[in-house]
C-alpha positions as CSV (number, residue, x, y, z in Angstrom):
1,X,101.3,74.7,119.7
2,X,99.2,77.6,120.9
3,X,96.6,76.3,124.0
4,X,94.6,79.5,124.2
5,X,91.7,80.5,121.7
6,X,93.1,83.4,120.4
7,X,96.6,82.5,120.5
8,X,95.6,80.0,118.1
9,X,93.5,82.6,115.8
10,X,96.6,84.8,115.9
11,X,98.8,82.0,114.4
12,X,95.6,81.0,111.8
13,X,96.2,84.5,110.9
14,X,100.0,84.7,110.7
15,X,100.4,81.7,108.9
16,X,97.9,83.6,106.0
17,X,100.2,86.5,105.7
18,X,103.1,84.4,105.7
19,X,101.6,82.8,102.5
20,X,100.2,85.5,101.1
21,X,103.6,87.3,101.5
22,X,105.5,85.1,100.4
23,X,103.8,85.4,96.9
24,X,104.3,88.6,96.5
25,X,107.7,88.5,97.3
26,X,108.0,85.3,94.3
27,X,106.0,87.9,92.1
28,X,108.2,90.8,92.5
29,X,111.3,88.5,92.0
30,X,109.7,86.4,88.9
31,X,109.0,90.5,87.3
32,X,112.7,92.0,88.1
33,X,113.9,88.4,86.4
34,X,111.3,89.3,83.1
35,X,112.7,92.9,83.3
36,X,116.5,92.0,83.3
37,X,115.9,89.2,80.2
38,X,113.9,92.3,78.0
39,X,117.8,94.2,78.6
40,X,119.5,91.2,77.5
41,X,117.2,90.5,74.4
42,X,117.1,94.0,73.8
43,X,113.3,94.4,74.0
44,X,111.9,97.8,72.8
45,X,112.5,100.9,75.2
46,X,108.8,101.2,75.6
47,X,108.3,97.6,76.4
48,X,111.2,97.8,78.6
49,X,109.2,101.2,80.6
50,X,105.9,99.2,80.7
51,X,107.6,96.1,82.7
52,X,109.9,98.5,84.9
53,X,106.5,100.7,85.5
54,X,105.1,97.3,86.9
55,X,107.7,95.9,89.0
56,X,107.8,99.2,90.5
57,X,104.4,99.1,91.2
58,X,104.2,95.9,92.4
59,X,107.6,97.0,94.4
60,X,105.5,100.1,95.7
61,X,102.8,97.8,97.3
62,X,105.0,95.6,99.0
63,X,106.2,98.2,101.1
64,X,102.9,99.6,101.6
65,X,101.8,96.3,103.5
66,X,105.1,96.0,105.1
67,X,107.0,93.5,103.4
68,X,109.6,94.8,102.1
69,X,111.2,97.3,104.2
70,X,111.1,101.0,102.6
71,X,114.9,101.4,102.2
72,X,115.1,98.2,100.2
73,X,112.1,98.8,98.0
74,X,113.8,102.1,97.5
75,X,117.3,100.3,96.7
76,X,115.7,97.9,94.2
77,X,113.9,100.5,92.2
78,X,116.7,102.7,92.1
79,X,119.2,99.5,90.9
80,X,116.2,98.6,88.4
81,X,115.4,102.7,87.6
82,X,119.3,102.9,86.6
83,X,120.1,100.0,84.4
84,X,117.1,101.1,82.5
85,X,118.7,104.2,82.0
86,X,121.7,102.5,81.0
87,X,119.8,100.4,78.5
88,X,117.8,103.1,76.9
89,X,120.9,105.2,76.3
90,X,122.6,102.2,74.8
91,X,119.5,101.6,72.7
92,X,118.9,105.1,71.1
């Protein structure tokens, strides 16, 4: 444990971002899993665009506050961008 004032703010502070983090992380995983169950029940295409534009989004501001690095927000758009394309060509 921490013996010196603001050692002990700075891990206060870390253990915030840690949670806070962490939810965002949950969040973006809890939308991919929403996005990849509207493929497989073969959801409208512009339902399908409307959740992909979100967990993009919601991808985008991750690595804006540095948790996710930007290669892997990159990655997992780019996975998610393409199996949309794959389902929208299967759907028309």
């Amino acid at each position: 444990m921490a013996n010196i004032k603001s050692a002990k703010k700075r891990a206060k502070q870390n253990g915030g971002r840690r949670l806070k983090n962490l939810a965002r992380r949950s969040d973006i995983k809890t939308s991919i899993k929403k996005l990849m169950s509207a493929f497989e029940e073969n959801v409208s295409v512009e339902s399908a665009k409307d959740l992909l534009n979100q967990v993009s989004a919601k991808i985008a501001r991750a690595k804006n506050k540095n948790v996710l690095h930007r290669n892997t927000a990159s990655r997992k758009i780019s996975v998610l961008t393409r199996r949309f394309n794959k389902f929208s060509a299967k759907a028309a």
